[in-house]
N, C-alpha and C positions, 0 to 999 in steps of 0.2 A: 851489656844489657840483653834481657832475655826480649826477643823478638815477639811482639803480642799484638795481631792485626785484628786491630777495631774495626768493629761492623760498622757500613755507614747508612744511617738513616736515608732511604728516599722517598718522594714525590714525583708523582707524574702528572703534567699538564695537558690534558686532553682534549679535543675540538674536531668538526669537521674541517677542510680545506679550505681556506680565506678566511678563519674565526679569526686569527691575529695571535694566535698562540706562543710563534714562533718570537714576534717583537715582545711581547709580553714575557717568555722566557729571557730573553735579551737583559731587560731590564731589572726582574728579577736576580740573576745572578749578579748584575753589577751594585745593586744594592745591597745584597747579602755580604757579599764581597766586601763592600765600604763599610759595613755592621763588624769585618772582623771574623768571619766564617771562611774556612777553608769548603769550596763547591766545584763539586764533581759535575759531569754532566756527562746525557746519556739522548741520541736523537733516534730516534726509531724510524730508517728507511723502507719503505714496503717493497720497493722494488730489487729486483736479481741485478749482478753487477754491478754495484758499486764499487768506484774505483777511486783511491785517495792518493796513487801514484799513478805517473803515465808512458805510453812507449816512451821508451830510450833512456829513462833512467832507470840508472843500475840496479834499483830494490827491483824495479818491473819485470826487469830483465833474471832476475835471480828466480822470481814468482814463474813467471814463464818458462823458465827450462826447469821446472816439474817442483819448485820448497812448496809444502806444506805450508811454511809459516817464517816472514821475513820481518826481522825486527830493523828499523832505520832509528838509528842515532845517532846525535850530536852535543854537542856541549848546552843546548838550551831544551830540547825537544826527543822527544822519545817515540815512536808509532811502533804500532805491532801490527802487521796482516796476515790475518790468519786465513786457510779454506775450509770451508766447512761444508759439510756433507747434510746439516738440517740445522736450521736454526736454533739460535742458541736463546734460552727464555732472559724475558728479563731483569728476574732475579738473579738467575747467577750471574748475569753480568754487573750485575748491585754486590754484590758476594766479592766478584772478584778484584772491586777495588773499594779498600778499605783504609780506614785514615780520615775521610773525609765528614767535617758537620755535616754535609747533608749532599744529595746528592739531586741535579732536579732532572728528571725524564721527561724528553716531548713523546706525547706518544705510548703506544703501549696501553691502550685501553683494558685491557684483560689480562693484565699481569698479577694484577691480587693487589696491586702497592696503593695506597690512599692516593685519590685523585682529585685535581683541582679541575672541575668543567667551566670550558671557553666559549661563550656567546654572545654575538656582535649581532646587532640591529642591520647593520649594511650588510648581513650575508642571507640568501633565503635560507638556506639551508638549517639557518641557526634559528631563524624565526618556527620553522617546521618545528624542530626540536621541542621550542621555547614551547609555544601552544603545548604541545603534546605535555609537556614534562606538566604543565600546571592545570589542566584539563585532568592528567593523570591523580595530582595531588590534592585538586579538589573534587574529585572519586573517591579519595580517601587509601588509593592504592598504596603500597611501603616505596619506600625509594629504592630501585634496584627492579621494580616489576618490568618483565616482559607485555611492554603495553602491547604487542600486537597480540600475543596469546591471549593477554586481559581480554581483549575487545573481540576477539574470537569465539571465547569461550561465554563471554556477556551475550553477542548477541546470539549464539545459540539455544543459550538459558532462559528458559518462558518465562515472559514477566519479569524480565531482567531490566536494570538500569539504563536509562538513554545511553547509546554511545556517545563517547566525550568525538566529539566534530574533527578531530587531528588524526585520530587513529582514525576513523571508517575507515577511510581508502585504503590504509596498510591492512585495515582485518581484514579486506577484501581483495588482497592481492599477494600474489605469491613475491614473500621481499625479494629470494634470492632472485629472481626476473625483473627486480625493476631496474628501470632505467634508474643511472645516477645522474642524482638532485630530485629526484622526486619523493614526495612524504614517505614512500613507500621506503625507497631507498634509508634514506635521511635516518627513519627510525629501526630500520631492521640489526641495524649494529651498534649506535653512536648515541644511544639515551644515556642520561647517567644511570650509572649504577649503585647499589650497596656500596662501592668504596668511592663515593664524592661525600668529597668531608669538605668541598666550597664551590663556590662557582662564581666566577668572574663575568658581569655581563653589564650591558648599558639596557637591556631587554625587561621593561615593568613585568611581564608574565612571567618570566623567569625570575625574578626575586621575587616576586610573590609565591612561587613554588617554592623558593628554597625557603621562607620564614615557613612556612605550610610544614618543608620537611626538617624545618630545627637548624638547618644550616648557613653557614654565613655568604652572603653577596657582596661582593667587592665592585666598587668601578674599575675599570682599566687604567684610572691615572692614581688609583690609590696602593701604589707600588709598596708606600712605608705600610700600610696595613693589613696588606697583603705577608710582607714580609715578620712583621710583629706576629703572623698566627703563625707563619711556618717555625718562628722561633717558641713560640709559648707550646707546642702540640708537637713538633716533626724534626726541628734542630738536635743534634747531639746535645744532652745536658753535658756543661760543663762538670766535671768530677774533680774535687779537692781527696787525696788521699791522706793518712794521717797513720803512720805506722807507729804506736804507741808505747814509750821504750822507758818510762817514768815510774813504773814499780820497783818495791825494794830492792827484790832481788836476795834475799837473805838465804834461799836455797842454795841456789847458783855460788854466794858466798862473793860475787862481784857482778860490774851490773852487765846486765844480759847483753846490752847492746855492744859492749866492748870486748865480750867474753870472744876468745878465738872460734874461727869454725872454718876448714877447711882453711886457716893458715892468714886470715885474716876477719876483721871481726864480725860478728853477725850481722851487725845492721846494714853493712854494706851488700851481703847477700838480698836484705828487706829491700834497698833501696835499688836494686840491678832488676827484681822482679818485680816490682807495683812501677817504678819510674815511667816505665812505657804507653801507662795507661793513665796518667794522674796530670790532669792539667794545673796541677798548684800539689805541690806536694809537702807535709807537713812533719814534723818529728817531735811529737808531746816529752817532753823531759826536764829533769829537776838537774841535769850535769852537762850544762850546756858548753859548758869550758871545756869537758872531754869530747866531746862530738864536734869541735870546728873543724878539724882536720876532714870532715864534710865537706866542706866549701871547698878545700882545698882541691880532692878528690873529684868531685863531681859540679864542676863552677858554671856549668849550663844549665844547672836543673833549678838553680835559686832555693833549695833544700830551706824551708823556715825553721827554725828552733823553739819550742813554746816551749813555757814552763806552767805546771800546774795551776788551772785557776782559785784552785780552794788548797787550805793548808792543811788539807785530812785527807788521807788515802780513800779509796773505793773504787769497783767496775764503774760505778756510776759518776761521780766527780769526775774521772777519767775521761769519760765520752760528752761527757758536757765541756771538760776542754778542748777538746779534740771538735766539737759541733763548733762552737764559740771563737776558736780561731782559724777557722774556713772560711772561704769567701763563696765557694760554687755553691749552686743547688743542691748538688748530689755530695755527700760528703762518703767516704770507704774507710770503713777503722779497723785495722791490721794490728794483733797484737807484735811484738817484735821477736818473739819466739817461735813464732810461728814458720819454723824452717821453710815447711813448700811452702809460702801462700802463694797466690796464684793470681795474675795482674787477669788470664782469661777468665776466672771468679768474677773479678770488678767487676767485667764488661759483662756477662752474663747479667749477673745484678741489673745491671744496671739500663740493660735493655728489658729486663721484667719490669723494673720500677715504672718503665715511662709506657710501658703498657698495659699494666695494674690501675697506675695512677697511686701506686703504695706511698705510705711516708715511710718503712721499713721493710726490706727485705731481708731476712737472715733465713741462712739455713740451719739446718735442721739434720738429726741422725736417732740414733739411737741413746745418746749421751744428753738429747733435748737441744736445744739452743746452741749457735756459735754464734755469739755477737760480736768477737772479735775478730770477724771476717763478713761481716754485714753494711749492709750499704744503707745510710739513713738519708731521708729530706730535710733538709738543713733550718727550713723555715717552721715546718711543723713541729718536729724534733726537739727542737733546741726548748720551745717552751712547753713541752711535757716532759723533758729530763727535769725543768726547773722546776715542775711542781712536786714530781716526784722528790728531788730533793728537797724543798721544803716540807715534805711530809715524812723526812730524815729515811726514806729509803738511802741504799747502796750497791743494790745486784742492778747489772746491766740493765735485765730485763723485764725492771722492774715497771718500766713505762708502757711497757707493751699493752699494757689492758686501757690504757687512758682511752676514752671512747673517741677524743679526736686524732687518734692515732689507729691507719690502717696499714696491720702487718700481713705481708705476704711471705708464707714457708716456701722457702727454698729446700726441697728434696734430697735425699742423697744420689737419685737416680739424677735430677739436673744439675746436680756438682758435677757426678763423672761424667757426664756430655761436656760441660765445661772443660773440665780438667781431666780426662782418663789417665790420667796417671795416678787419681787421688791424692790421700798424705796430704792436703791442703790444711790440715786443723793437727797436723802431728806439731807437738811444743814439746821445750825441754825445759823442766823447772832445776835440776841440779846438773852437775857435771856429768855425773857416771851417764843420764842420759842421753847428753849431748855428745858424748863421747859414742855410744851405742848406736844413734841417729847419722852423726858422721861415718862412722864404721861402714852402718849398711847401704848408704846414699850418697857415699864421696864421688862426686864428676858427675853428679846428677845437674 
C-alpha cells in the first residue's frame, strides 16, 4: 500500500483559568470516542520546562548528557522529546499527526484553528469576559473585534456611542500593565475571536451574545450536542471510494481491470493507491466472478463488488452506481485506468469539500473536466444524477449545472500541490498504450 497521510481536522477549546475547559475536554474525547472516532489530542503548556520524564530514568538520563530528541518506547506506548530552540505553532503540530477524525486542542487561542469558547458563571474572570462579549454584541461590533481598541477609539470620537460599561476600564488602562484577573487583564487577550464558531457557558449574557453573533451555545452537561456539531461541521467526513472497472473495454480487447500491468493486474495497482484513504471501499463491475481473487488478496480491506445499477452503459449510469452503493457522505469515483490516481487527490478533495460546503469537486485542466477522479456528496448527488437521467442525459457532467448542485474546480495548480508528481488523470484505452505508460513509469 502506498503510504497517504490524512490530515486531521482540529478544534480548539479555549477559556481563561478555572472556566472548566480542561473537564469539559475530558468528556468530550470520551464521547467522541464511544461515537466511534479516532481523537488526537493536543494541550497547550505556557510554561518553560516541562517535564514528562524524571531524574534517574534512563530517557532523562539520555536527554541530559546532551540528545536533541529521545523517543521512549514500549509495546503499548510511544513518547517523543524533543528540545526545541522556539516554539513550535500549533498547526504544525496538527500537521504532524495525521490519521486521526479529529483532533481537540486545549488551548492555543491564536492558532488560526476554529475555536470552542469556555464560560462558567463560578469564575469572575469569565463573567468579565461574558459582559464585555455581549455589551460588545449589542454595539453591533463583528465577532473578532478588538473591544479595547473599539472603546478607545469610541471614546475619542466626538459624539460617539456610550461606552458599553465592561470595557471602560480596559479603554482606560494600559492591558499589558494590568494586574491578572482584572477586566483589564481579562480582556486584553481572551475575548472570542473571528474563529469561535461556539461557546460553551451556563452565563445568560453570553448566550445571548452568541445568538446576537449567529453562533451556537451549549450547556456544560450537553456533551452529545456538543459532540453532534463537532461531527456535522469539524469531524473527518467519512469517504466511500469507488474505483469504477464496469466498462466494456472493447479497445483494450479485455477488461481493464484484469489486463496486466507491471506483472500483475491493474486493479490491484487501483486498489494499493486509493485503499489508504477510502473508509469503505467499492469496485463498480459487471465480472464479478473475475475479481474475487480480491478478497483473497486484500481480506482486510472488505473490498465490495457492485454490479451496474441500470442495463445501459453511460459516464452517468456509471456514477449513479457508484453514488447508490456507498454508504459515507463523501463518495471519490476513480476510473480504473487511471494508472496514477492518487489516494493524496482524495484527501485534497476532500478537505476542499468540507470547506466549500461543495456537493462536487472535480478538477479541472485543459482537457475541461475529470470526473473520474472527483469527489461527490452523496446526499445531494445522488438525486440530481437521477434527474439528470430521467431527462435521458449520459455525460458525467451532465448534472453539474442542476442549480441544487454546488461545483467547486479543482485547478491544475491544486492537483500538483496535491500530487507533484502529476500523471494523476493519464489512462490507457488500448494495449499499445498501456504498454507505453508502463514502459516509461515501471517502479513508479
Amino acid at each position: 500500500m502506498i503510504n497517504v497521510p490524512v490530515p486531521s481536522p482540529a478544534i480548539a477549546v479555549v477559556g481563561r483559568h478555572n472556566s472548566g475547559k480542561t473537564t469539559l475536554i475530558e468528556k468530550l474525547i470520551a464521547a467522541l470516542v464511544e461515537r466511534g472516532h479516532d481523537v488526537g489530542s493536543i494541550k497547550h503548556h505556557s510554561h518553560l520546562g516541562i517535564e514528562v520524564d524524571y531524574p534517574g530514568k534512563d530517557s532523562y538520563r539520555h536527554r541530559a548528557a546532551g540528545a536533541s530528541e529521545t523517543v521512549i518506547a514500549s509495546p503499548d506506548l510511544l513518547a517523543r522529546i524533543s528540545t526545541l530552540t522556539a516554539e513550535v505553532e500549533c498547526k504544525d503540530i496538527v500537521r504532524s499527526m495525521p490519521g486521526h477524525d479529529i483532533i481537540v486542542v486545549e488551548g492555543y487561542r491564536k492558532s488560526g484553528l476554529p475555536t470552542i469558547e469556555v464560560m462558567r458563571a463560578g469564575n469572575a474572570a469569565d463573567v468579565n469576559v461574558a459582559n464585555a462579549f455581549i455589551e460588545g454584541a449589542r454595539a453591533g461590533w463583528s465577532l473578532g473585534t478588538d473591544f479595547i481598541q473599539q472603546a478607545r477609539a469610541q471614546a475619542q470620537a466626538a459624539g460617539g456611542d456610550p461606552l458599553p460599561a465592561a470595557v471602560a476600564e480596559a479603554a482606560a488602562l494600559d492591558a499589558e500593565g494590568a494586574a491578572e484577573g482584572s477586566v483589564a487583564a481579562d480582556l486584553a487577550n481572551k475575548l472570542p475571536t473571528a474563529e469561535t464558531v461556539a461557546v460553551v457557558t451556563d452565563i445568560p449574557e453570553a448566550i445571548e451574545a452568541a445568538a446576537i453573533f449567529n453562533i451556537p451555545a451549549f450547556d456544560f452537561d450537553d456533551v452529545a450536542g456538543i459532540c453532534r456539531f463537532l461531527e456535522e461541521r469539524f469531524v473527518r467526513p467519512r469517504v466511500s471510494v469507488v474505483i469504477q472497472a464496469g466498462g466494456e473495454s472493447r479497445r483494450m480487447g479485455q477488461s481493464k481491470a484484469t489486463v496486466p500491468f507491471a506483472g500483475r493486474p491493474l486493479i490491484c495497482r487501483l486498489v494499493e493507491r486509493l485503499a489508504p484513504v477510502a473508509d469503505e471501499l467499492i469496485i463498480t463491475t459487471n465480472e464479478g466472478d473475475n475479481l474475487g481473487f480480491l478478497a483473497e488478496m486484500y481480506p482486510d480491506l472488505a473490498i465490495k463488488l457492485v454490479p451496474d445499477a441500470f442495463d445501459f452503459r453511460g459516464a452517468l449510469p456509471g456514477l449513479y452506481t457508484a453514488l447508490s452503493s456507498a454508504r459515507n457522505p463523501y463518495v471519490a469515483v476513480v476510473a480504473c485506468d487511471m494508472v496514477f490516481a492518487s489516494g493524496r487527490l482524495v484527501v485534497a478533495e476532500s478537505l476542499c469539500m468540507a470547506e466549500t460546503g461543495a456537493d462536487v469537486v472535480v478538477p479541472v485542466n485543459q482537457h475541461g473536466f475529470e470526473p473520474f477522479h472527483g469527489l461527490y456528496r452523496r446526499e445531494t448527488c445522488l438525486a440530481a444524477v437521477r434527474r439528470a437521467l430521467d431527462a435521458h442525459e449520459k455525460r458525467a457532467q451532465a448534472f453539474f449545472s442542476d442549480p441544487a448542485v454546488k461545483v467547486v474546480e479543482f485547478s491544475q495548480d491544486r492537483v500538483l500541490e496535491a500530487e507533484p508528481r502529476g500523471g494523476c488523470f493519464i489512462n490507457a484505452n488500448t494495449p499499445e498504450e498501456l504498454k507505453r505508460i508502463e514502459d516509461s513509469y515501471l517502479g513508479e
